[in-house]
N, C-alpha and C positions, 0 to 999 in steps of 0.2 A: 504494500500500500504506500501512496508516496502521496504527495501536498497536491491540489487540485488549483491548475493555474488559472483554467476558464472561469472559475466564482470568484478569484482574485479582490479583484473590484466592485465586485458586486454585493448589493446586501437585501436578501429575501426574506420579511420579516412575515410573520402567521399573526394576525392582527390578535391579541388576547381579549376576549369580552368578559363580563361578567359570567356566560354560563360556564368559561374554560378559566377557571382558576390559574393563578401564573405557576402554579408549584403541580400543573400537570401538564404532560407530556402533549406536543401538537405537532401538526409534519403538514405538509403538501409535496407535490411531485414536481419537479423540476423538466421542463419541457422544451423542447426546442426545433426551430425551422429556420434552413437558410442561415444559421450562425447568430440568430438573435432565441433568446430567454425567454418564456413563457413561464407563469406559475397555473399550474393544473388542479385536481381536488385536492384539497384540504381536509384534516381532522380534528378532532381532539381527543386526548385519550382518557387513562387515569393518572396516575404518581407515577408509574414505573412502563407503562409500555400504551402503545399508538395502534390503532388500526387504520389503516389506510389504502381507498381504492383508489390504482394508479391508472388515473385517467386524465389524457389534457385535451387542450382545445382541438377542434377539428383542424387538422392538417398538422399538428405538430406529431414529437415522438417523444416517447418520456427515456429521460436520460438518466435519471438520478432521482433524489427525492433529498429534501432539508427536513430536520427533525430539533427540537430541544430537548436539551439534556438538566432537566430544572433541576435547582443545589448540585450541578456534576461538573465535569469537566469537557470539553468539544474534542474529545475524540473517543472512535466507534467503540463499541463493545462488541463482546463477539459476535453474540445475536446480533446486530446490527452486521456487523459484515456477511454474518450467512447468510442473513435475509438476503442483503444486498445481491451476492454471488448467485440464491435461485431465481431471484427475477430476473437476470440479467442486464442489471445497471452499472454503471462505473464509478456517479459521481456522487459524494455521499456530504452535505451540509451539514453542520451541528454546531447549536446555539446553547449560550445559559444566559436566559434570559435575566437573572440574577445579578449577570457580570455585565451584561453585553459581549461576551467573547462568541467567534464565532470562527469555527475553520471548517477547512474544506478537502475531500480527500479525494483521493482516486483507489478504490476498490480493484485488485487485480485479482 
């Protein structure tokens, strides 16, 4: 797994409402056409894990998915890399919203 340079720059934030407490977990799916970023569905989970259907807009293709890591640190866990490895994505985002920290990886 090594540092993800396409999210570089970029900051994809999962807007937190009242019904998704900031101390649980949120994700959307990372999407893309022609070299430009889409953000596709979005979730909210519990404390400790997200379900997520990976779906974007018409004509894109999902590349990856951005997830929060509430009270944790922005890099994957295992489950998060397996998950990663069966869907067949590369790019793996992870926030604390906590900190505002946020990195970004590439899943090999």
């Amino acid at each position: 797994m090594s540092r993800c340079r396409i999210f570089r720059n970029v900051t994809m934030r999962q807007k937190v409402t009242a019904e998704m407490p900031g101390d649980y977990e949120t994700a959307f799916t990372i999407c893309a056409r022609n070299g430009r970023l889409a953000r596709g569905n979005a979730s909210a989970g519990g404390k400790y894990a997200v379900t997520l259907d990976i779906n974007c807009p018409e004509g894109h293709k999902p590349i990856g998915i951005w997830h929060s890591h509430p009270h944790g640190v922005p890099e994957p866990s295992s489950a998060d890399i397996s998950e990663m490895r069966k869907l067949g994505l590369r790019h793996l985002c992870i926030s604390v919203p906590q900190t505002g920290q946020m990195r970004c990886h590439i899943v090999k």
